[in-house]
KOLDRENDREN-413262 format. One record per residue (C-alpha): residue number from 1; residue in three letters; z negated, x, y negated. Coordinates in pm, whole numbers. Last residue first. Example, Ala and Ser with C-alpha at 12.3 -4.5 7.8 and 13.67 -1.06 7.14 Angstrom:
[site 2, SER, [-714, 1367, 106]]
[site 1, ALA, [-780, 1230, 450]]
// end
This chain:
[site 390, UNK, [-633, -1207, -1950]]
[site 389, UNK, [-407, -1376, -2188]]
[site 388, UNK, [-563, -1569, -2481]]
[site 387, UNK, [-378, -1855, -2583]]
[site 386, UNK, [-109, -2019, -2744]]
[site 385, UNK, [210, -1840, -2630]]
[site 384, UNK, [383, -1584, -2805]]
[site 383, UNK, [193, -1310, -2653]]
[site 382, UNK, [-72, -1062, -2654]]
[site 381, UNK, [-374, -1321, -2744]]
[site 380, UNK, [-637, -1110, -2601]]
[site 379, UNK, [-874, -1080, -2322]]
[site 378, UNK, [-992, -738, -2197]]
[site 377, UNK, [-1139, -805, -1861]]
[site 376, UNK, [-1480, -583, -1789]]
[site 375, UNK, [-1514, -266, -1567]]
[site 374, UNK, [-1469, -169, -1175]]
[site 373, UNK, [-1222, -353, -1055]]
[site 372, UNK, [-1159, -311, -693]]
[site 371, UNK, [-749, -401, -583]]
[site 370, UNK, [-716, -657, -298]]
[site 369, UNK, [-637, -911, -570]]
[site 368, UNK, [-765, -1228, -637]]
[site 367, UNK, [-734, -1520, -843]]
[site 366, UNK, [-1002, -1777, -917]]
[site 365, UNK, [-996, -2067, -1181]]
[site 364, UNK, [-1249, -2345, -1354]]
[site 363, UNK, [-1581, -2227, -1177]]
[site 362, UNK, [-1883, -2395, -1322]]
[site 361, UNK, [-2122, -2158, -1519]]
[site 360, UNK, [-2257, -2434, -1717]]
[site 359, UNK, [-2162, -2392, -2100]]
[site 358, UNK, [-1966, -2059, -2060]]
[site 357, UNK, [-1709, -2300, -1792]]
[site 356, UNK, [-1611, -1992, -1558]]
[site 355, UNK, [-1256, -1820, -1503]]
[site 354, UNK, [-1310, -1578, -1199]]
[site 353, UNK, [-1125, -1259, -1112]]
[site 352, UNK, [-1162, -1108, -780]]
[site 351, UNK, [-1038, -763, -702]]
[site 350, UNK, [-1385, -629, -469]]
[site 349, UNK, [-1574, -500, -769]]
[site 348, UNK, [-1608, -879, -935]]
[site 347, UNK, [-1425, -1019, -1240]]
[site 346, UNK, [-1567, -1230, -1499]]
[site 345, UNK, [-1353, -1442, -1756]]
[site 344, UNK, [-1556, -1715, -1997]]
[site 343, UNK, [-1351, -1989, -2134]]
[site 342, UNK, [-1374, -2089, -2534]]
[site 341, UNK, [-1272, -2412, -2655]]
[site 340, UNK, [-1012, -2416, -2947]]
[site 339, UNK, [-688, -2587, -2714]]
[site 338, UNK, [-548, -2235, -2679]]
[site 337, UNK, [-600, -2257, -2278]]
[site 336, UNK, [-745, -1892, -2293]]
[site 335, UNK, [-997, -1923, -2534]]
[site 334, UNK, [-1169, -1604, -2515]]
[site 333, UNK, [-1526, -1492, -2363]]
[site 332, UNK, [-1576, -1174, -2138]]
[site 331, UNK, [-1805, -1134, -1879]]
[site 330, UNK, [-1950, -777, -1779]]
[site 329, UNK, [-1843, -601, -1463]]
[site 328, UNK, [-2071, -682, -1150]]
[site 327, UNK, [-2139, -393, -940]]
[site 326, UNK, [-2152, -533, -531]]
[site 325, UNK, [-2463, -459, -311]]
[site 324, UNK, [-2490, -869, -258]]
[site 323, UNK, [-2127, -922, -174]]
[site 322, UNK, [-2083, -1315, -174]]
[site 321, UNK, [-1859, -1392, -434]]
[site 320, UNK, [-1882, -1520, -783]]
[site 319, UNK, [-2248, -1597, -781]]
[site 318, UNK, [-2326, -1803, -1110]]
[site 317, UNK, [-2646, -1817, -1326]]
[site 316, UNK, [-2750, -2080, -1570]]
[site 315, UNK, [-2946, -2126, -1918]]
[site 314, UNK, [-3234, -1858, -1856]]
[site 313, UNK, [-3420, -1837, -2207]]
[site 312, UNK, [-3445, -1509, -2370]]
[site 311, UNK, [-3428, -1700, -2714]]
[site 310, UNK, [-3082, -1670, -2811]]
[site 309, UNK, [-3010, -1818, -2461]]
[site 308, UNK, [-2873, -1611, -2166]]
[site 307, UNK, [-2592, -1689, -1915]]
[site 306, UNK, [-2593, -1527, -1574]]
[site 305, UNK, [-2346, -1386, -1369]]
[site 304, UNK, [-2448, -1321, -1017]]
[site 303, UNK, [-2112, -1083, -803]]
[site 302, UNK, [-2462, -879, -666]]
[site 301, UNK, [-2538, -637, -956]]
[site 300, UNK, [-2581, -862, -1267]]
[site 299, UNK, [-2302, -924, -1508]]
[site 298, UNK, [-2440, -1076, -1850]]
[site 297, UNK, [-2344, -1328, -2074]]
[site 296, UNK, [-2539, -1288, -2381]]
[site 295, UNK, [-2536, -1666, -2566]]
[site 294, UNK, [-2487, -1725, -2989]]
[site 293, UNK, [-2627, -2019, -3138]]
[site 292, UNK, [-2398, -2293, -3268]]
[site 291, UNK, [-2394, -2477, -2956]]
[site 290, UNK, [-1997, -2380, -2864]]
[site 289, UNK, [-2081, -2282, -2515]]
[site 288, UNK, [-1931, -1944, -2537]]
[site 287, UNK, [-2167, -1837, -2846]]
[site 286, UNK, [-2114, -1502, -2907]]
[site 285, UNK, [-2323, -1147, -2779]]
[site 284, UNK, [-2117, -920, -2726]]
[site 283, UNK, [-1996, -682, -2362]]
[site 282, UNK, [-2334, -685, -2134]]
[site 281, UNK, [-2395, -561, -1783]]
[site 280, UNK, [-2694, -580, -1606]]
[site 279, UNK, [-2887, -315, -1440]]
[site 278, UNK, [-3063, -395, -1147]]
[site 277, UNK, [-3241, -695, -1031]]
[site 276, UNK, [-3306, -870, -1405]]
[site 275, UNK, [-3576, -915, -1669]]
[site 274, UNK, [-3528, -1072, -1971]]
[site 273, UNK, [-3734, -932, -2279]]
[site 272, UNK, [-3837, -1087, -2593]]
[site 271, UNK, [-3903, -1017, -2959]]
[site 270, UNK, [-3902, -691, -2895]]
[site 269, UNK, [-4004, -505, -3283]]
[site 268, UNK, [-3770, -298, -3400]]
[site 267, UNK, [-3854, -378, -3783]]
[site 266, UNK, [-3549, -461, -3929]]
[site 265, UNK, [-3312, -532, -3673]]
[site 264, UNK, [-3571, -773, -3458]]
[site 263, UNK, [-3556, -655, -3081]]
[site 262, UNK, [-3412, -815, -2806]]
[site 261, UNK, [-3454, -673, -2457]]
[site 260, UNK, [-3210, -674, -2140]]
[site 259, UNK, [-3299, -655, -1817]]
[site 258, UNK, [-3430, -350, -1551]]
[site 257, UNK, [-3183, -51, -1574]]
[site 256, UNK, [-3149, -89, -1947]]
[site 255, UNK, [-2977, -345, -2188]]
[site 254, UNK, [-3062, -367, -2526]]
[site 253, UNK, [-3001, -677, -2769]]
[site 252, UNK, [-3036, -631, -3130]]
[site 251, UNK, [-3084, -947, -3370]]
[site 250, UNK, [-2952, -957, -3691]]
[site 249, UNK, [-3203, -944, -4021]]
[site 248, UNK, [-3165, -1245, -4245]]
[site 247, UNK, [-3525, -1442, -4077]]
[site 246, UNK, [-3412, -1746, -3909]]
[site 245, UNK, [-3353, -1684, -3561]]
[site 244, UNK, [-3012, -1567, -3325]]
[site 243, UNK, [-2775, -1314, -3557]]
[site 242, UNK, [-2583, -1102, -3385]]
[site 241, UNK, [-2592, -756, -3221]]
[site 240, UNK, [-2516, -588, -2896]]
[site 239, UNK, [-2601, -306, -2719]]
[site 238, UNK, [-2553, -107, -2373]]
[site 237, UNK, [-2700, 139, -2200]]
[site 236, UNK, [-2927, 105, -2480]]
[site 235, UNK, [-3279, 161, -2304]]
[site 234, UNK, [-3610, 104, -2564]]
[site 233, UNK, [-3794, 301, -2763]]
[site 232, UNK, [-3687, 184, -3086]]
[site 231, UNK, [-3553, 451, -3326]]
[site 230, UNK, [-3568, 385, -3719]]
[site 229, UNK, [-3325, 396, -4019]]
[site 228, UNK, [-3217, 745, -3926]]
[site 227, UNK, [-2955, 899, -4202]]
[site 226, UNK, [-2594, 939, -4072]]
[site 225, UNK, [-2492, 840, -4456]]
[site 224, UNK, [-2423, 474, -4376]]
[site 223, UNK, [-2788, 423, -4223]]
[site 222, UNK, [-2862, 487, -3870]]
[site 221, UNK, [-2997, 281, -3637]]
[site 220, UNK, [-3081, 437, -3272]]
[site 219, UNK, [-3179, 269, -2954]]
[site 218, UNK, [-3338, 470, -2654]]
[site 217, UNK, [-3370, 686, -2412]]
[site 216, UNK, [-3050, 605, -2222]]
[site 215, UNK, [-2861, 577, -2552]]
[site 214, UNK, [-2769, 259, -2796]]
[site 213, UNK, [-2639, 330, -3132]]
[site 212, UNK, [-2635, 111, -3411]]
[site 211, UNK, [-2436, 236, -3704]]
[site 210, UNK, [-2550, 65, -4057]]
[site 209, UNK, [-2349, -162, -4303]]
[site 208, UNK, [-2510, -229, -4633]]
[site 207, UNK, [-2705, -525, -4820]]
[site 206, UNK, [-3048, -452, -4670]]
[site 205, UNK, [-2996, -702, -4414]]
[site 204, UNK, [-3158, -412, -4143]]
[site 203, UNK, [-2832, -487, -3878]]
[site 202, UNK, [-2585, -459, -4172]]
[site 201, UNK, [-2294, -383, -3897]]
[site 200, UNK, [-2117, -126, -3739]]
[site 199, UNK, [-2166, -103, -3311]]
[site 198, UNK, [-2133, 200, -3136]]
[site 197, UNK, [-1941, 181, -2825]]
[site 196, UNK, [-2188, 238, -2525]]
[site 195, UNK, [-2223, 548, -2267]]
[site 194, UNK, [-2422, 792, -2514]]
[site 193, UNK, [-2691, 1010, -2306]]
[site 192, UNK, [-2945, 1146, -2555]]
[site 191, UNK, [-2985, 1377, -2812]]
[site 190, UNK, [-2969, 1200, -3146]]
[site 189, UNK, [-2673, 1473, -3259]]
[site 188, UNK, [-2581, 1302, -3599]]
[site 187, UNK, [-2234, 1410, -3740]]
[site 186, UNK, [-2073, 1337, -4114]]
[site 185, UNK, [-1780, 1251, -4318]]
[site 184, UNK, [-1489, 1403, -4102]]
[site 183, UNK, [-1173, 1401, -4217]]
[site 182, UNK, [-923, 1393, -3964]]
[site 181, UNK, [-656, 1173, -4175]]
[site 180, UNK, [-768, 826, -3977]]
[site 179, UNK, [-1124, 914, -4171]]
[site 178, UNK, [-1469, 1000, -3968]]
[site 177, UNK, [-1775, 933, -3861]]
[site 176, UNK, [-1927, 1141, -3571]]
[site 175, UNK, [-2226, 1049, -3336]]
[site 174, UNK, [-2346, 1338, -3099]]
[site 173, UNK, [-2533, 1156, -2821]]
[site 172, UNK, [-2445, 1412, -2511]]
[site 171, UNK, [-2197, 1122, -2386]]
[site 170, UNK, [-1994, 1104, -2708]]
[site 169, UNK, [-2036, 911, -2995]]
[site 168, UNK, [-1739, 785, -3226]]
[site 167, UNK, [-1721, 598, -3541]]
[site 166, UNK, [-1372, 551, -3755]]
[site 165, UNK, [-1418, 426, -4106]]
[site 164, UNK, [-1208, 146, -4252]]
[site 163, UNK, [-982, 182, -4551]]
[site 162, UNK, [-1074, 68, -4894]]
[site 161, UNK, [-1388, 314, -4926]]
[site 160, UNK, [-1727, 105, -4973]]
[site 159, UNK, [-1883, 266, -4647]]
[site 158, UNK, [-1909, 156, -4285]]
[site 157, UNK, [-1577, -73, -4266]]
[site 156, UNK, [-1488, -86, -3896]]
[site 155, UNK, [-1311, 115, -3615]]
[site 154, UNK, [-1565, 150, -3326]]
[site 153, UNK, [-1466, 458, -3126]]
[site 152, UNK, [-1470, 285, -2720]]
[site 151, UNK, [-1769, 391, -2496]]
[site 150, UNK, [-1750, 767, -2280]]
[site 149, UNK, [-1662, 991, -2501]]
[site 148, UNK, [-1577, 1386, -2398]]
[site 147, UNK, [-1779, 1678, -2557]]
[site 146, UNK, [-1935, 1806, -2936]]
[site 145, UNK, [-1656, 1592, -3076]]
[site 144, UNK, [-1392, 1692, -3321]]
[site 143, UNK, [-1206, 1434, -3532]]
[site 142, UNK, [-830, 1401, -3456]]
[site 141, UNK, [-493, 1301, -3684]]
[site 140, UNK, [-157, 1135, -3632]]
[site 139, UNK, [-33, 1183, -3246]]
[site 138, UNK, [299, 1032, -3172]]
[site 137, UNK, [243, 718, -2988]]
[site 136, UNK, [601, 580, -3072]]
[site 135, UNK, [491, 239, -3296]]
[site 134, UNK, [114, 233, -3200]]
[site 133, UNK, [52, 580, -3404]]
[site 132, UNK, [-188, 806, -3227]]
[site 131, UNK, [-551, 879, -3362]]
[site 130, UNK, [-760, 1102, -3157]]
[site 129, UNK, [-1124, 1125, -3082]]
[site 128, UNK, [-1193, 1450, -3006]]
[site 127, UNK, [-1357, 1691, -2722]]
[site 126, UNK, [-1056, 1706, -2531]]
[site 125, UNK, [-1200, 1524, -2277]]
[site 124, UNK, [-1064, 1231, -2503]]
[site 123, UNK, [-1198, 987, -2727]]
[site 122, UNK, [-933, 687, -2847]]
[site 121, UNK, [-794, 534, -3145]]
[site 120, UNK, [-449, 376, -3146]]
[site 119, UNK, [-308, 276, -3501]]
[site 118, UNK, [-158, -16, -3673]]
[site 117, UNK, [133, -14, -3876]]
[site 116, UNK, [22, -208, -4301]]
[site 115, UNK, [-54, 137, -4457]]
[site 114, UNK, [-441, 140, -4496]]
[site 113, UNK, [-527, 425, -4264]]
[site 112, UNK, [-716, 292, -3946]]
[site 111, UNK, [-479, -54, -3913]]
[site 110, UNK, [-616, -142, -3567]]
[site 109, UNK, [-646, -80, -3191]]
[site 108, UNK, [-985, 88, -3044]]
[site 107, UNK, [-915, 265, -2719]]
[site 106, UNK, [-1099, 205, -2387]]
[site 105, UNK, [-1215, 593, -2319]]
[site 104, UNK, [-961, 875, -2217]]
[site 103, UNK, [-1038, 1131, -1985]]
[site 102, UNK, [-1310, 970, -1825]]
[site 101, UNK, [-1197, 1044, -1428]]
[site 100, UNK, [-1074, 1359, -1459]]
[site 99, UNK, [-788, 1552, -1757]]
[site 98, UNK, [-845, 1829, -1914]]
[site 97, UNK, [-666, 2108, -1704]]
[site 96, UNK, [-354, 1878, -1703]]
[site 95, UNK, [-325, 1858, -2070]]
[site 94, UNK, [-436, 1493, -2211]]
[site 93, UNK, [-133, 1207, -2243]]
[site 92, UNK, [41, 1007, -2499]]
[site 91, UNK, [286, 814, -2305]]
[site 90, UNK, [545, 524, -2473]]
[site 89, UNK, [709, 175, -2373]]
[site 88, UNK, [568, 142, -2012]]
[site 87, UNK, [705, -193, -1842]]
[site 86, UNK, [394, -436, -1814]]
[site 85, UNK, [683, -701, -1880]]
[site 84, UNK, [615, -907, -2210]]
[site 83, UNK, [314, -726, -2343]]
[site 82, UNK, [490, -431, -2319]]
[site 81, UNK, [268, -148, -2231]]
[site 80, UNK, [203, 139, -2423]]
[site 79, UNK, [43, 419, -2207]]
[site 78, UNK, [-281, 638, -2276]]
[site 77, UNK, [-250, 925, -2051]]
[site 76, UNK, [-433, 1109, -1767]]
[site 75, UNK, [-200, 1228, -1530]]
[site 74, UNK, [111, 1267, -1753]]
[site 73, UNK, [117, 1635, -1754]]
[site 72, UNK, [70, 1693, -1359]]
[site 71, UNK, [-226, 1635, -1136]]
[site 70, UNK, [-164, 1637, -770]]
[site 69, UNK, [-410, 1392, -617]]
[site 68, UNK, [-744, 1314, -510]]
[site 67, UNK, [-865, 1653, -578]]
[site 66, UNK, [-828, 1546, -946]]
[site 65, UNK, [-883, 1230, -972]]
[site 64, UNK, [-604, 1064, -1215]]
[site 63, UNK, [-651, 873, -1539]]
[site 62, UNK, [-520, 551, -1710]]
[site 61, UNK, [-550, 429, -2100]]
[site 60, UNK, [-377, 96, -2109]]
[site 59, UNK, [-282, 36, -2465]]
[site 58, UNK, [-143, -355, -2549]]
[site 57, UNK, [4, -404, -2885]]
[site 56, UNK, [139, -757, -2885]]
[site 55, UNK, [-153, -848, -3097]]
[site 54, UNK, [-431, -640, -2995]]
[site 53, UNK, [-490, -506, -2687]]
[site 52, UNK, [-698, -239, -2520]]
[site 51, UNK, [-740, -190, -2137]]
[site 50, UNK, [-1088, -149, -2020]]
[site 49, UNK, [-1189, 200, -1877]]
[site 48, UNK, [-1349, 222, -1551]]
[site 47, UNK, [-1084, 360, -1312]]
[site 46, UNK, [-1287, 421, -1035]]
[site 45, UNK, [-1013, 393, -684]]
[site 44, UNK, [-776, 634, -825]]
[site 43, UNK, [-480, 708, -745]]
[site 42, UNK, [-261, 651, -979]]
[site 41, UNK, [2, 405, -1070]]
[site 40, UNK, [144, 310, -1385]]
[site 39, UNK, [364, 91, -1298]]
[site 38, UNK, [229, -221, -1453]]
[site 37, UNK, [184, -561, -1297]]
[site 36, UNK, [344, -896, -1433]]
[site 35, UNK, [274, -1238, -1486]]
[site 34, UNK, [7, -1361, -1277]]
[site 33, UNK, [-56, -1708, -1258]]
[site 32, UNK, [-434, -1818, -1262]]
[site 31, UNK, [-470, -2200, -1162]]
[site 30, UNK, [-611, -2510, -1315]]
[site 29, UNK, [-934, -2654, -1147]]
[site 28, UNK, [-1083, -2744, -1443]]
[site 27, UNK, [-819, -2671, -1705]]
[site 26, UNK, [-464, -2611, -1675]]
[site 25, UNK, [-248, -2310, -1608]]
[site 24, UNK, [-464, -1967, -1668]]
[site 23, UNK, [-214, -1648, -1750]]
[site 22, UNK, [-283, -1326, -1534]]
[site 21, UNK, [-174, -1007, -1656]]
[site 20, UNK, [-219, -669, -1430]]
[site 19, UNK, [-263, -308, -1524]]
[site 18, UNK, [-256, -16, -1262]]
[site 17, UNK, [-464, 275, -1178]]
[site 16, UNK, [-667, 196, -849]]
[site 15, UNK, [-960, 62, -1032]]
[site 14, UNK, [-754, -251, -1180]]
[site 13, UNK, [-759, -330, -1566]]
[site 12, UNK, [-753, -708, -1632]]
[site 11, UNK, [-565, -847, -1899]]
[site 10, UNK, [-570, -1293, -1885]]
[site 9, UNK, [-233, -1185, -1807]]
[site 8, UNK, [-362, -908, -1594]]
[site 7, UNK, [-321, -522, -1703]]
[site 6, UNK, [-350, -320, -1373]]
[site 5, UNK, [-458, 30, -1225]]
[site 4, UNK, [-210, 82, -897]]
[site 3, UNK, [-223, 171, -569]]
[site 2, UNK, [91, 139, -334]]
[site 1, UNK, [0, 0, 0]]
// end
């Protein structure tokens, strides 16, 4: 059998170095139809990187094990994919004797340098984040890192400038914030074991944007000059923010390897903590069910998804198949049908994707695959047609 990491028409990314598409027909009980799978095979049962999309610009980055196979100049790469056909439109790859497993990270997509084209920003084990043009791929700019990324660069306004700031963090901790031109504005080594995207946003509501960081020993907030608002002690394998009580500071959920705690953005404080078998998985923080208050959807080991109030509060959980050893990638929400409700897309290890009601957990569509997936959907509008694609 030919292995291959996929983009899915909902947009899944497939361990074994392919991208599928699947579309969703109908509602309750509709169907998943898959539209195309890219060639852009490798072998490589661990691919863990999402696919990135935006628009009709849809960046699979893909990587080779080497021992596994021969590794040649294309190995690891970052390929353009045609939203249309999977068919590879450009390669911007990593020299053979950098590339392994996390060679390239899930890469950001968006206008980086004011001029109206969008860009392609991604961390490398070439110790930078790099900035390729989406048009032809050709490589624009990169800001050094202290070693490889591991989380997606978060492109987003952090100071008053009129273009957006790029922020990366690498696995040794090292935050860096730079320009799409190379320039870098400042680095904060915080010491610890980086594996989520950083997230920009006034966390503190003190009227400007901070960084949130989330490491292995604990959750950082810096201030727009790399400055350290405060530390909580708590594990940020991964983080999200948004706003979930009355008081005007956001709300910071932590994940670690026993639940997921939320602490108040201004003063750190836990405000509650849900506790879970294993590490859970956890992508945003949104509200799927369309209650006005925003849900974590999290992917606990075992195929068990599980949807979390504002409040900590259990409000269902789901077992997608029965493996009970199984890693379970985190749920994604979108609105795949186009009609303005939201869907929520999970996946499990062993291929399976799953399209889930985010107010009750009920299963809507299944499709699977005898491909493992080992990280969460990307789900995007990529096409012409209403609707997110997976």
């Amino acid at each position: 059998m030919r292995t291959r990491t996929v983009a899915v028409l909902l947009a899944v990314v497939l361990a074994l170095g392919g991208v599928a598409t699947v579309a969703l027909v109908g509602g309750t009980g509709g169907a998943l139809s898959e539209a195309w799978v890219s060639d852009t095979a490798r072998n490589n049962t661990v691919n863990h990187h999402a696919v990135g999309a935006d628009g009709g610009v849809v960046v699979a980055p893909v990587a080779a094990v080497p021992g596994a196979e021969r590794v040649g100049p294309d190995s690891c790469t970052l390929a353009r994919l045609s939203p249309a056909s999977g068919a590879t439109q450009w390669r911007a790859s990593v020299p053979p004797e950098d590339c392994f497993t996390h060679a390239l990270t899930e890469p950001a997509i968006a206008d980086v340098d004011g001029d109206g084209r969008r860009e392609v920003v991604a961390a490398t084990t070439e110790n930078a984040t790099v900035v390729y043009a989406a048009e032809d791929g050709h490589e624009q700019a990169r800001l050094p890192l202290t070693t490889y990324g591991y989380g997606r660069p978060t492109v987003a306004n952090l100071t008053d400038a009129p273009t957006p700031e790029i922020v990366s963090a690498d696995i040794r901790g090292t935050v860096v914030v730079g320009r799409a031109d190379g320039t870098v504005l400042w680095n904060r080594t915080l010491g610890s074991s980086t594996w989520a995207a950083p997230v920009v946003a006034d966390v503190d509501a003190d009227g400007t944007r901070d960084v949130l960081v989330g490491t292995n020993h604990g959750v950082v907030l810096l201030a727009p000059d790399g400055d350290v608002t405060w530390r909580a002690d708590v594990s940020g394998d991964a983080i999200a923010v948004a706003q979930a009580d009355d008081d005007p500071a956001l709300e910071v959920f932590a994940t670690g390897s026993d639940g997921v705690r939320a602490l108040d953005g201004d003063t750190r404080a836990v405000e509650w903590t849900y506790e879970t078998e294993g590490a859970p998985t956890l992508r945003a923080a949104t509200d799927g069910d369309g209650d006005g208050h925003p849900e974590l959807y999290l992917g606990v080991p075992g195929n068990v998804v599980v949807a979390v109030d504002a409040n900590g509060t259990e409000a269902w959980r789901t077992r997608l198949a029965p493996e009970a050893n199984a890693v379970t990638p985190a749920p994604i929400v979108g609105d795949l049908t186009g009609d303005g409700s939201s869907e929520l897309v999970a996946t499990t290890n062993a291929g399976g994707v799953r399209i889930l009601d985010p107010a009750t957990g009920d299963e809507l569509a299944t499709s699977d695959r005898e491909v493992p997936i080992w990280t969460f959907p990307t789900v995007a509008n990529v096409t012409d047609d209403p609707g997110d694609e997976v």
